[in-house]
C-alpha atoms as an extended CHARMM CRD file, in Angstrom:
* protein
*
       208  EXT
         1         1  UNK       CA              2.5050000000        8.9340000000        8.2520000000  PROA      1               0.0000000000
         2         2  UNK       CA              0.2940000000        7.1250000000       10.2140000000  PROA      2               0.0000000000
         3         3  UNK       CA             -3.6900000000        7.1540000000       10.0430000000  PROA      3               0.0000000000
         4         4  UNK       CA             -6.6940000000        7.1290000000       10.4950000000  PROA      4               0.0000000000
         5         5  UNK       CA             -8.5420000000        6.3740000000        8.0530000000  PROA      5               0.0000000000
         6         6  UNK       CA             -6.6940000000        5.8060000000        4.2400000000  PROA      6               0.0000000000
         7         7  UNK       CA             -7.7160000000        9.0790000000        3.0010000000  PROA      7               0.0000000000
         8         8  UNK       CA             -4.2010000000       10.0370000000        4.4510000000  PROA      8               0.0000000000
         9         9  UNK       CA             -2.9230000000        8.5390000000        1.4280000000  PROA      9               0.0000000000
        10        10  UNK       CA             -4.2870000000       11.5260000000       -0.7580000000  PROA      10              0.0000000000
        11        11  UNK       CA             -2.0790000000       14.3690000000        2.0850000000  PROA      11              0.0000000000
        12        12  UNK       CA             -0.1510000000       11.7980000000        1.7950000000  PROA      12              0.0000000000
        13        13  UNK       CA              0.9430000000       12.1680000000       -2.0670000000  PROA      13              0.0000000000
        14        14  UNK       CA              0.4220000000       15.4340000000       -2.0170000000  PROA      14              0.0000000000
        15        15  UNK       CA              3.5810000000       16.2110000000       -0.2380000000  PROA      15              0.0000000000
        16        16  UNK       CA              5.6190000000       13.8560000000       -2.9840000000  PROA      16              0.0000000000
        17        17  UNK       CA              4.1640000000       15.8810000000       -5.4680000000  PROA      17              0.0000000000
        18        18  UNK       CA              7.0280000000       18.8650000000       -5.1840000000  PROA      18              0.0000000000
        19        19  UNK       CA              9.8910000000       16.2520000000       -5.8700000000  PROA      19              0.0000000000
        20        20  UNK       CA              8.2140000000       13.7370000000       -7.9830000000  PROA      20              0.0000000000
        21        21  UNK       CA              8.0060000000       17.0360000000      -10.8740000000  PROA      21              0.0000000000
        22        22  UNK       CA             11.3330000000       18.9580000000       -9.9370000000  PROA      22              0.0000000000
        23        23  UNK       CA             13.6260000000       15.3490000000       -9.8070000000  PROA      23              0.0000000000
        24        24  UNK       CA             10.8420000000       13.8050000000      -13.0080000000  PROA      24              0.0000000000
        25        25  UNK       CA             10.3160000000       10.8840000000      -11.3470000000  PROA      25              0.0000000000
        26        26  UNK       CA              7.8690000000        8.0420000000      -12.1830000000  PROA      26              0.0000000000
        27        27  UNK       CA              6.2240000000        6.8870000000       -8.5930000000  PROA      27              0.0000000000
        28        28  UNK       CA              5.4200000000        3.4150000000       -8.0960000000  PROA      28              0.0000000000
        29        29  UNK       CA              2.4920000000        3.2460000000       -5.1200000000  PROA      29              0.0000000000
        30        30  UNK       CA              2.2800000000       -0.0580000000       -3.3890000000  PROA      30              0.0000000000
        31        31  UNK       CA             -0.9510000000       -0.4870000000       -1.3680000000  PROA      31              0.0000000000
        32        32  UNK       CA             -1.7050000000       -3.7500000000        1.0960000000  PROA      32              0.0000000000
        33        33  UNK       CA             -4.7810000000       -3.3550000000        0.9810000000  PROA      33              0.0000000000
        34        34  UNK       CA             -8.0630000000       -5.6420000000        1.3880000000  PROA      34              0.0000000000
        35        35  UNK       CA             -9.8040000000       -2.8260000000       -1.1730000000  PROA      35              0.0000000000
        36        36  UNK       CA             -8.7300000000       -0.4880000000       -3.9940000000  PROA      36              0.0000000000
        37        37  UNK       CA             -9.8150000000        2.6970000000       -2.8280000000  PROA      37              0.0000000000
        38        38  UNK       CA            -10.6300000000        3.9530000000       -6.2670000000  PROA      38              0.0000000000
        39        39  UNK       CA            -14.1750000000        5.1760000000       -5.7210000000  PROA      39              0.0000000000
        40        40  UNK       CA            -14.4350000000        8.6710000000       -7.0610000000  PROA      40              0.0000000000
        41        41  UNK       CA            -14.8990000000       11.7890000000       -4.7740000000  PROA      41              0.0000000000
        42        42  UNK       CA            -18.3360000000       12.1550000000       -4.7500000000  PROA      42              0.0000000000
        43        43  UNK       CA            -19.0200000000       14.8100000000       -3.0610000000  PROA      43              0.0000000000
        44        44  UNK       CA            -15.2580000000       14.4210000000       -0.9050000000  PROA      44              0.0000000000
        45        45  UNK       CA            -12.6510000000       12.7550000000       -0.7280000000  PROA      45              0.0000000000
        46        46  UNK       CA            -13.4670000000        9.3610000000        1.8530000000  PROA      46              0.0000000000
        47        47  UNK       CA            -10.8720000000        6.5820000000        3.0500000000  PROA      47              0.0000000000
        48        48  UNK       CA            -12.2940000000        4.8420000000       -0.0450000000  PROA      48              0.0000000000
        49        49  UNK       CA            -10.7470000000        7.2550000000       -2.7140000000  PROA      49              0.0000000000
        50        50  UNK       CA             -7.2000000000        8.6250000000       -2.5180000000  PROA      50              0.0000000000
        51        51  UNK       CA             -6.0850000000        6.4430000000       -5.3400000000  PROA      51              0.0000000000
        52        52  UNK       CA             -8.7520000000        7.2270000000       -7.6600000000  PROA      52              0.0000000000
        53        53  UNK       CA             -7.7570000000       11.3790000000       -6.4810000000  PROA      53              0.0000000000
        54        54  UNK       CA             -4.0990000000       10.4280000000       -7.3030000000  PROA      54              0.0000000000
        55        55  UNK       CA             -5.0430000000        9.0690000000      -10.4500000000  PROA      55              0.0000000000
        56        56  UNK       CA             -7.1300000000       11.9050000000      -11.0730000000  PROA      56              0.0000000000
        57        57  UNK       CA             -4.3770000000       14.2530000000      -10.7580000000  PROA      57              0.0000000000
        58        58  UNK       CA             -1.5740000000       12.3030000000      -12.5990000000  PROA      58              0.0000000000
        59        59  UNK       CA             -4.0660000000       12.7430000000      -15.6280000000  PROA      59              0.0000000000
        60        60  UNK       CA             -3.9910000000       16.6510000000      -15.0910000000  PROA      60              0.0000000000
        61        61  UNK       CA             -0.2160000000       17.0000000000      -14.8530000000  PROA      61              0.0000000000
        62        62  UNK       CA              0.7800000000       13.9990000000      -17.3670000000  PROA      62              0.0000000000
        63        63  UNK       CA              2.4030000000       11.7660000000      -14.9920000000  PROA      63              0.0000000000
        64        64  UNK       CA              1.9060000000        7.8200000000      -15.1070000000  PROA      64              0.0000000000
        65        65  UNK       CA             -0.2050000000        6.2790000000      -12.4940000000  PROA      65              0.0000000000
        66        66  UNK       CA              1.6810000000        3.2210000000      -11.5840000000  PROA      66              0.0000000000
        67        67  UNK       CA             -0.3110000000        1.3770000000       -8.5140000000  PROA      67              0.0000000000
        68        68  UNK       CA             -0.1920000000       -1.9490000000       -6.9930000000  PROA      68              0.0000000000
        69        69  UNK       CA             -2.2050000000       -3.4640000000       -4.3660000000  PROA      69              0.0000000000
        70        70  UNK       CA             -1.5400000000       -6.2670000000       -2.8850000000  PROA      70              0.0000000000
        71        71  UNK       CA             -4.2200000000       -8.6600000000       -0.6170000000  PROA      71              0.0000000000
        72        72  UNK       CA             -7.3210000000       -7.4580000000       -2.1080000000  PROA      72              0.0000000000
        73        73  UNK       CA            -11.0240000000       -9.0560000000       -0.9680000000  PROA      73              0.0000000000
        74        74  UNK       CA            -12.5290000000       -9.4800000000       -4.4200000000  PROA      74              0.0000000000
        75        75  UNK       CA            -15.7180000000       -9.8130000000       -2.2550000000  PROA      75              0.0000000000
        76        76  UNK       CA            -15.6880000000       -6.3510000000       -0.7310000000  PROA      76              0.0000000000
        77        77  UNK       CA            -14.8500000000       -4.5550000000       -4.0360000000  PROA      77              0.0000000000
        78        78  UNK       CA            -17.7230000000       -4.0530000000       -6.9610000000  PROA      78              0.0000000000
        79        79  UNK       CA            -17.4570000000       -5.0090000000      -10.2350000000  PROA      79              0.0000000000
        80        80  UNK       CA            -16.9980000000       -1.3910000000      -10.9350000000  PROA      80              0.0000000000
        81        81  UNK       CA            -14.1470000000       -0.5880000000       -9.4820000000  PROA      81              0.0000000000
        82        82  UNK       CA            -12.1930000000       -3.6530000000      -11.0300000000  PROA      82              0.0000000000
        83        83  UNK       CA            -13.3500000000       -2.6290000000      -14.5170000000  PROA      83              0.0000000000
        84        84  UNK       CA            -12.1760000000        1.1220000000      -13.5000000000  PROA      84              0.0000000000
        85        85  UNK       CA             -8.6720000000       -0.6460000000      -12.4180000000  PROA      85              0.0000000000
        86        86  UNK       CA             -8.2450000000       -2.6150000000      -15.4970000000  PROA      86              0.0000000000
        87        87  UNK       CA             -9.1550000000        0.3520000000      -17.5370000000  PROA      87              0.0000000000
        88        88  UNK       CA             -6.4870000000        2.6760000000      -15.7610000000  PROA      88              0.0000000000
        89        89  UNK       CA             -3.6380000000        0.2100000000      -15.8400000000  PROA      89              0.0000000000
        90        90  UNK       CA             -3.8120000000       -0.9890000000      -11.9320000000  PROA      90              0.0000000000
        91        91  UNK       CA             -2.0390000000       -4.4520000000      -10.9210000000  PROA      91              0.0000000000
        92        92  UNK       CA             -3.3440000000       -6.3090000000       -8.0590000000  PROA      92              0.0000000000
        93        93  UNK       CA             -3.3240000000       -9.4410000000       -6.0400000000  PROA      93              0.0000000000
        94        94  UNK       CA             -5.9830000000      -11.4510000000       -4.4840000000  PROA      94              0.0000000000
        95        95  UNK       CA             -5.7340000000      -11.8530000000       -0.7450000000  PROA      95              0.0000000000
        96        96  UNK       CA             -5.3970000000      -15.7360000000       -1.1190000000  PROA      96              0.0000000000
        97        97  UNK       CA             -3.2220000000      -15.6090000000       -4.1470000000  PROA      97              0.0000000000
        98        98  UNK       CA             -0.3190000000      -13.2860000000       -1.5950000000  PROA      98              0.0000000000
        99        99  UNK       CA             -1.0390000000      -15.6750000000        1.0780000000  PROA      99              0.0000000000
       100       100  UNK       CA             -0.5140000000      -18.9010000000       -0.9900000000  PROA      100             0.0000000000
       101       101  UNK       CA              2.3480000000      -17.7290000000       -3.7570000000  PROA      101             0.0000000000
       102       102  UNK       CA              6.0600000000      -18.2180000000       -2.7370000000  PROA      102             0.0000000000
       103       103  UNK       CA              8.7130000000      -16.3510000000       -2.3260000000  PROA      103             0.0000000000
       104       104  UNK       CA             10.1600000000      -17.0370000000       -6.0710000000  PROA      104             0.0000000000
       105       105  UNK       CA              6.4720000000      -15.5500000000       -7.1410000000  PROA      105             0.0000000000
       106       106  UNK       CA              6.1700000000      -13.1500000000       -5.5060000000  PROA      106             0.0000000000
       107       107  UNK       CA              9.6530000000      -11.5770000000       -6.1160000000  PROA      107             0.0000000000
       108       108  UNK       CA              8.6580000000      -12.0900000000      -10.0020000000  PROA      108             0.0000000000
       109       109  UNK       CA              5.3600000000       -9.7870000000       -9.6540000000  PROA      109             0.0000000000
       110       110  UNK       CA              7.3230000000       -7.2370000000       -7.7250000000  PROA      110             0.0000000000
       111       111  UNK       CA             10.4170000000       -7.3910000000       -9.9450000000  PROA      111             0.0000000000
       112       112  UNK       CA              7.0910000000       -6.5760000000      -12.8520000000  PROA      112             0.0000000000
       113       113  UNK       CA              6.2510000000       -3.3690000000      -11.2190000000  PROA      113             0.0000000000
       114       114  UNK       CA              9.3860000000       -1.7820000000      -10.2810000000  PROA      114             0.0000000000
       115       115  UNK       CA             11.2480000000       -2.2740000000      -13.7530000000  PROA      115             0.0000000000
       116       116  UNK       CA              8.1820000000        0.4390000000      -14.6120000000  PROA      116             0.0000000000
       117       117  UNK       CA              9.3370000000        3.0970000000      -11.5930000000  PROA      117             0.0000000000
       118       118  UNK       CA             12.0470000000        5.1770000000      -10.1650000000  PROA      118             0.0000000000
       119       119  UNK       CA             10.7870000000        5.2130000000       -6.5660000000  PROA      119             0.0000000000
       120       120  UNK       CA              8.3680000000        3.7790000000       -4.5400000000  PROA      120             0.0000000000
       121       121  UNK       CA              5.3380000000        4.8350000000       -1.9780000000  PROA      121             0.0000000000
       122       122  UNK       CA              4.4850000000        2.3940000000        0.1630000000  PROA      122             0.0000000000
       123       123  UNK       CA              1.2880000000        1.9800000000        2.3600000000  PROA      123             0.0000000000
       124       124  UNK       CA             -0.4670000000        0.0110000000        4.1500000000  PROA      124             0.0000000000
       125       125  UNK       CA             -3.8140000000       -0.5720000000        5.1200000000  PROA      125             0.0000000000
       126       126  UNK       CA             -4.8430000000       -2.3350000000        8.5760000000  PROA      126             0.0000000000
       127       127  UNK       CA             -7.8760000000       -3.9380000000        7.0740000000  PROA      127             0.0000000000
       128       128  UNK       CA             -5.9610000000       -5.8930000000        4.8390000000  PROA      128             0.0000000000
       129       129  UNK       CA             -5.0430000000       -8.3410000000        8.0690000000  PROA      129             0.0000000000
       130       130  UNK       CA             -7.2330000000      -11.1220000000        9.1620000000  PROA      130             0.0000000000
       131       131  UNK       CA             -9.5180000000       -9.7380000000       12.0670000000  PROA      131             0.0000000000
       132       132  UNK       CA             -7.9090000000      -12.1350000000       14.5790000000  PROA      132             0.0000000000
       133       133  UNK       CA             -4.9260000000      -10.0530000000       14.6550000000  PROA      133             0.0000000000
       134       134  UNK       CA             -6.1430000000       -6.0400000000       13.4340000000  PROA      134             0.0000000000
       135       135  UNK       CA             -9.6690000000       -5.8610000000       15.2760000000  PROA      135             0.0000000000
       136       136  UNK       CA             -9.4170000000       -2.1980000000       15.5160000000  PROA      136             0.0000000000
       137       137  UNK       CA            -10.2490000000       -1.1340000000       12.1700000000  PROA      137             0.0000000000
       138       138  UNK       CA            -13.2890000000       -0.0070000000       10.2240000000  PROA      138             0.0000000000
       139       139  UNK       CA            -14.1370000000       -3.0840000000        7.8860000000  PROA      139             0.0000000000
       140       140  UNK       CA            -12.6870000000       -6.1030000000        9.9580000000  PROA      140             0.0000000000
       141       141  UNK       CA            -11.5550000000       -8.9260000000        7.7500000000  PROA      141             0.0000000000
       142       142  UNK       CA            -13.0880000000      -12.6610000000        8.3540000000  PROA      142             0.0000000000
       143       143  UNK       CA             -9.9460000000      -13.7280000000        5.8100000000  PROA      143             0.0000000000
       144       144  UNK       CA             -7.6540000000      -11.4870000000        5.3180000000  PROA      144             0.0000000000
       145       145  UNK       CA             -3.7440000000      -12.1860000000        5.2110000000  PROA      145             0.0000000000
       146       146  UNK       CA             -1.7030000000      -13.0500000000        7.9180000000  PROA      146             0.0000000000
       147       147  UNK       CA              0.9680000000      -10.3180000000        9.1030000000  PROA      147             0.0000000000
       148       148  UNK       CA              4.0410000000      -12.5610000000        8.7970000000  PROA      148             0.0000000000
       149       149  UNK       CA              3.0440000000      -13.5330000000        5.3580000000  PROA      149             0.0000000000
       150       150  UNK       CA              2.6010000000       -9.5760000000        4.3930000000  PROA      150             0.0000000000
       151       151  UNK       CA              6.1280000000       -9.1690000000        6.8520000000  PROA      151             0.0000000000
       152       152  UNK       CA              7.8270000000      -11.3440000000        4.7630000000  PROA      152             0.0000000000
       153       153  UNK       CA              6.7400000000       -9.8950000000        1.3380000000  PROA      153             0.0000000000
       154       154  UNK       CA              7.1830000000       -6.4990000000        2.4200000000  PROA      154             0.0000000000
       155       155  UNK       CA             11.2180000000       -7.2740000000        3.3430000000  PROA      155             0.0000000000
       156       156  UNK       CA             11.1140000000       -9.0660000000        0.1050000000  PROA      156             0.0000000000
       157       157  UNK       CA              9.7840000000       -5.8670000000       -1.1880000000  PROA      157             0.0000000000
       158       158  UNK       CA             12.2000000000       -3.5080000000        0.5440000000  PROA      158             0.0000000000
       159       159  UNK       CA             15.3120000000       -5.8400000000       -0.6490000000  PROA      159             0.0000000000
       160       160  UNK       CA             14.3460000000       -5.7840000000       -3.8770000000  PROA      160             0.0000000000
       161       161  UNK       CA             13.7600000000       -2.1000000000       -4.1460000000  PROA      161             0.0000000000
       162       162  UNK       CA             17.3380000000       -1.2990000000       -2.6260000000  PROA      162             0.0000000000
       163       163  UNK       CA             18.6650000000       -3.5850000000       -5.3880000000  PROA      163             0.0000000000
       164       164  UNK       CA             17.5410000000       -1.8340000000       -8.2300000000  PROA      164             0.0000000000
       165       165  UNK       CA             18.0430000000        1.7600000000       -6.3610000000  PROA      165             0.0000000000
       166       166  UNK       CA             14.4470000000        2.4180000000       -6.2560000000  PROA      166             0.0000000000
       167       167  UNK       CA             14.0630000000        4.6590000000       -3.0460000000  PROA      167             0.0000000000
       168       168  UNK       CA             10.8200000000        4.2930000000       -1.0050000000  PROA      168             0.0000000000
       169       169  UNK       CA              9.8770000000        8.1520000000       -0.2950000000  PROA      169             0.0000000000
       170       170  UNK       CA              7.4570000000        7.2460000000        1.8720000000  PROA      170             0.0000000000
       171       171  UNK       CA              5.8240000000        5.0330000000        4.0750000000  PROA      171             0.0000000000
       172       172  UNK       CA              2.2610000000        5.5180000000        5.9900000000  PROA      172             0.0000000000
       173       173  UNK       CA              0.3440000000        3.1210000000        7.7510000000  PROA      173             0.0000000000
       174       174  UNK       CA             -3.5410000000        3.4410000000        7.9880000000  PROA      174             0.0000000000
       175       175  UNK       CA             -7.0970000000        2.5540000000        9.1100000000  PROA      175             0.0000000000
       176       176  UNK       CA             -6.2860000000        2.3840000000       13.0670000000  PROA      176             0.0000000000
       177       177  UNK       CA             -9.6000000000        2.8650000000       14.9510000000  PROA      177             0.0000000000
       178       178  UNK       CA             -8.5620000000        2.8530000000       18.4730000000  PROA      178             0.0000000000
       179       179  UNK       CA            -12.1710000000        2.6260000000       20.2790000000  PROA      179             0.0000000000
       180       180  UNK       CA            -12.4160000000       -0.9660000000       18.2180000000  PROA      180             0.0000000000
       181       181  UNK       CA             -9.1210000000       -2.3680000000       18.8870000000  PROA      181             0.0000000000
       182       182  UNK       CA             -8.9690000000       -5.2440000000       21.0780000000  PROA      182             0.0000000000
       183       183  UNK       CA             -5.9820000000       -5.2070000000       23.6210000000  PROA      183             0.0000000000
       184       184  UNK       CA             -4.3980000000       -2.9550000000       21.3750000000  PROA      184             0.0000000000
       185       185  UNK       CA             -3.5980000000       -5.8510000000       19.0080000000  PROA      185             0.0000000000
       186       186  UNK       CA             -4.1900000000       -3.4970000000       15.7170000000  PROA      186             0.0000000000
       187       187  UNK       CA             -1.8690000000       -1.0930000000       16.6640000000  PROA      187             0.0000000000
       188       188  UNK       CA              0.9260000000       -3.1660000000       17.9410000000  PROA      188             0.0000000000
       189       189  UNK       CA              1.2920000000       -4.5410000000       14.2350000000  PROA      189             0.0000000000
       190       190  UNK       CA              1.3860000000       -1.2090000000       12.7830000000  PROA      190             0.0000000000
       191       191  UNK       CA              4.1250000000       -0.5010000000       14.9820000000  PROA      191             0.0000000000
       192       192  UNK       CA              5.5550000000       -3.9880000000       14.0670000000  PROA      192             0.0000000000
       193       193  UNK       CA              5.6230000000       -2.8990000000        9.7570000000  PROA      193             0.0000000000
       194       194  UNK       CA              6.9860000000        0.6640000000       11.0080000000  PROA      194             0.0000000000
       195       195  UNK       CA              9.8210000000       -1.5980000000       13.6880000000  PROA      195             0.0000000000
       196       196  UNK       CA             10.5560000000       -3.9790000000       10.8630000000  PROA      196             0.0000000000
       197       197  UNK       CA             10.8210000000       -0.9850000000        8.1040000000  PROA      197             0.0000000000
       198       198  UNK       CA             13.2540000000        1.1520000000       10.5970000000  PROA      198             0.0000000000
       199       199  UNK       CA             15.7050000000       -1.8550000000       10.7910000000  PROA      199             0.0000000000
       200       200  UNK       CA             15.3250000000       -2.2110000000        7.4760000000  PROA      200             0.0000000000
       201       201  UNK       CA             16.7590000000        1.8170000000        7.8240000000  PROA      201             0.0000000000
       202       202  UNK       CA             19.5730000000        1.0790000000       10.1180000000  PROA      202             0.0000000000
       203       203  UNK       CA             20.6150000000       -1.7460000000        8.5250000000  PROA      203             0.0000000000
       204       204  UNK       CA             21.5780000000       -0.0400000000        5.2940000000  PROA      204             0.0000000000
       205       205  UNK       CA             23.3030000000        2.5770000000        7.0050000000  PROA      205             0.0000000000
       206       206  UNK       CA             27.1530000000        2.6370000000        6.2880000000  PROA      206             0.0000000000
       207       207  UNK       CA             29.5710000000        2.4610000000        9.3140000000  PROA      207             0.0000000000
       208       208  UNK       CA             31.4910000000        6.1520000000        9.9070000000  PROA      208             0.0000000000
């Protein structure tokens, strides 16, 4: 799926929904992500609260919200929404914490998350980037993380996930804004995490 703004995430989820209750499976959603998006839909839904309309619905149909985000400005989220994401069980990592850990630490956090899942959802938010190389989206970033920093992690991520059989159902890729995009730097990276993820693909693909 690829976006627009993040409110895709909600569609998004909704079309998981069919096999996450016929197969019973616990969904782990991954987010890089500069913000949590947990804001509640008042009066809609916005790019700032698919998560919290996720949540909102694994409470209805008694299914575990397991969500991660990873890069998140502490300065561009209120106090609010941390306390909400401490009170509903959300893990996250600072945006200079992923940019600074190592490989050994980061595989530890994931490792964390997906002993708690069956399968993952992964997405990714453009803002998450530092501005210099995602300029075309809606809240440029003056820190940020840097793509081959979030690269590496995510391959890290996708290794790890094939390990322990945890299937990623889906992957969307959001927060483009075209008329703000500078040379077309913003989208060339998305299509660099959706390049990197389809090698990812073909390389796990079993000779005939």
């Amino acid at each position: 799926m690829l976006g627009g703004g993040h409110e895709v995430a909600w569609a998004s989820f909704q079309g998981l929904i069919p096999t996450l209750l016929e197969k019973d499976i616990a969904l782990g959603i991954i987010n890089f992500d500069a913000h949590l998006d947990l804001r509640a839909p008042i009066p809609k839904g916005s790019s700032g609260t698919p998560f919290r309309q996720i949540n909102e619905w694994c409470k209805a149909h008694g299914q575990t919200f397991n969500y991660c985000v990873l890069g998140v400005n502490p300065s561009a989220n209120t106090q609010a929404l941390f306390d909400y994401a401490n009170e509903q069980g959300v893990s996250w990592m600072e945006d200079i914490a992923f940019e600074t850990n190592d490989q050994h630490q980061m595989q530890r956090y994931i490792d964390q998350f997906l002993n708690k899942v069956d399968a993952l959802y992964l997405t990714v938010c453009l803002d998450v980037f530092n501005a210099a190389f995602a300029p075309g989206v809606s809240a440029p970033a003056a820190l940020g993380i840097s793509p081959a920093k979030m690269l590496q992690s995510f391959k890290l991520l996708l290794q790890q996930a094939k390990a322990q059989q945890k299937p990623v159902l889906l992957l969307d890729i959001a927060e483009l804004n075209p008329e703000h995009d500078r040379d077309g730097m913003t989208a060339k990276l998305g299509a660099r995490i959706v390049w990197e993820y389809q090698q990812f693909l073909q390389s796990n693909i079993a000779p005939k």
